[in-house]
C-alpha positions as CSV (number, residue, x, y, z in Angstrom):
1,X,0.0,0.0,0.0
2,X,2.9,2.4,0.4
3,X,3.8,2.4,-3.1
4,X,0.2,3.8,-3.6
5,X,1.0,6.9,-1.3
6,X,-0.4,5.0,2.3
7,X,1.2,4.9,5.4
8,X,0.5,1.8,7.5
9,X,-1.2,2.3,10.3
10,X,-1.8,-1.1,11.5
11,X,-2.9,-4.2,9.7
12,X,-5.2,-6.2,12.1
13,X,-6.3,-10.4,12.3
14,X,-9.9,-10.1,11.5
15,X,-11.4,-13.4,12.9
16,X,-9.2,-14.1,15.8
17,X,-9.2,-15.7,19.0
18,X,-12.4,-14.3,20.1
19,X,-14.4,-16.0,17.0
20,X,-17.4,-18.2,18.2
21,X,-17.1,-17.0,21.4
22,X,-18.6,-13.0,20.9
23,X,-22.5,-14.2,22.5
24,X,-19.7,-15.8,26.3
25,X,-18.0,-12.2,25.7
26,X,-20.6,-10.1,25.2
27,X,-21.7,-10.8,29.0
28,X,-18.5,-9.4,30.3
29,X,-18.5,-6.0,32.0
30,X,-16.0,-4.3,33.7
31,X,-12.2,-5.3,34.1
32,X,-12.6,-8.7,32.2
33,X,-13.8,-6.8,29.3
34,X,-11.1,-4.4,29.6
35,X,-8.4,-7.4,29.8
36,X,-10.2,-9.4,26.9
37,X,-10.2,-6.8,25.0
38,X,-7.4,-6.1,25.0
39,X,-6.0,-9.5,24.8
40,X,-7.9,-10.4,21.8
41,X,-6.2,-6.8,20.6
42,X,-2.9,-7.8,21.0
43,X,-3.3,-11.2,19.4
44,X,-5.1,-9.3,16.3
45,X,-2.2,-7.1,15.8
46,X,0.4,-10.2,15.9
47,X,1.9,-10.3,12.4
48,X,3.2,-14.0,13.7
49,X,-0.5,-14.7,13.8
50,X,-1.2,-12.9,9.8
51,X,-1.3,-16.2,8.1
52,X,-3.5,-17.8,10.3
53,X,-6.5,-15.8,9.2
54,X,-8.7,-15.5,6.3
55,X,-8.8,-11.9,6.2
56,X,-6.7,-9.2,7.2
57,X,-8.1,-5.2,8.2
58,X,-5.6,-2.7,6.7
59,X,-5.6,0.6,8.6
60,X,-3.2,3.0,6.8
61,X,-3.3,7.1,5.8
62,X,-3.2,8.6,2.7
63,X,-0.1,10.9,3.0
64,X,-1.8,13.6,0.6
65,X,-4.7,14.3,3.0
66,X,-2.6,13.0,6.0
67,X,-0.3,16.2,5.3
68,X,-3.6,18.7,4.7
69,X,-4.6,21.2,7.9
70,X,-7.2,19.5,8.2
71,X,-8.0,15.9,9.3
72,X,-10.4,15.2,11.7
73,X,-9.3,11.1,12.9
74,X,-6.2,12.8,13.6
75,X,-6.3,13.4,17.4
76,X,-7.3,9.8,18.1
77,X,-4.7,8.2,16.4
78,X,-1.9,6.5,18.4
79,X,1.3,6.0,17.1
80,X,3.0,2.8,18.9
């Protein structure tokens, strides 16, 4: 995608380990969502786990409009 003029934000697992299992996780609440969340998260982002999946999610920015005044998703985006 960078040789079209994106920046790679993160590319994501789609279906990960939390696939058949949304209805169990759905009932969470509190600090077990928190901590599956952000487990499943941090499995999603694996690129060890990449080839595993069906589908991937590619979240980049264009540079053009990245480089413009204005861009609203810009304050929510975090850089790791």
């Amino acid at each position: 995608m960078e040789s079209e003029g994106f920046t790679t934000l993160q590319v994501l697992v789609v279906e990960g380990i939390a696939t058949d299992h949304e209805d169990k996780l759905n009932l969470l609440q509190g600090e077990a969502w928190e901590y599956c969340v952000n487990l499943i998260y941090t499995f999603a982002k694996d690129p060890a786990l990449h080839a595993a999946s069906n589908y991937l999610l590619y979240i980049g920015i264009n540079r053009l409009f990245y480089s413009l005044d204005f861009f609203p998703i810009r304050p929510i985006i975090k850089r790791n």
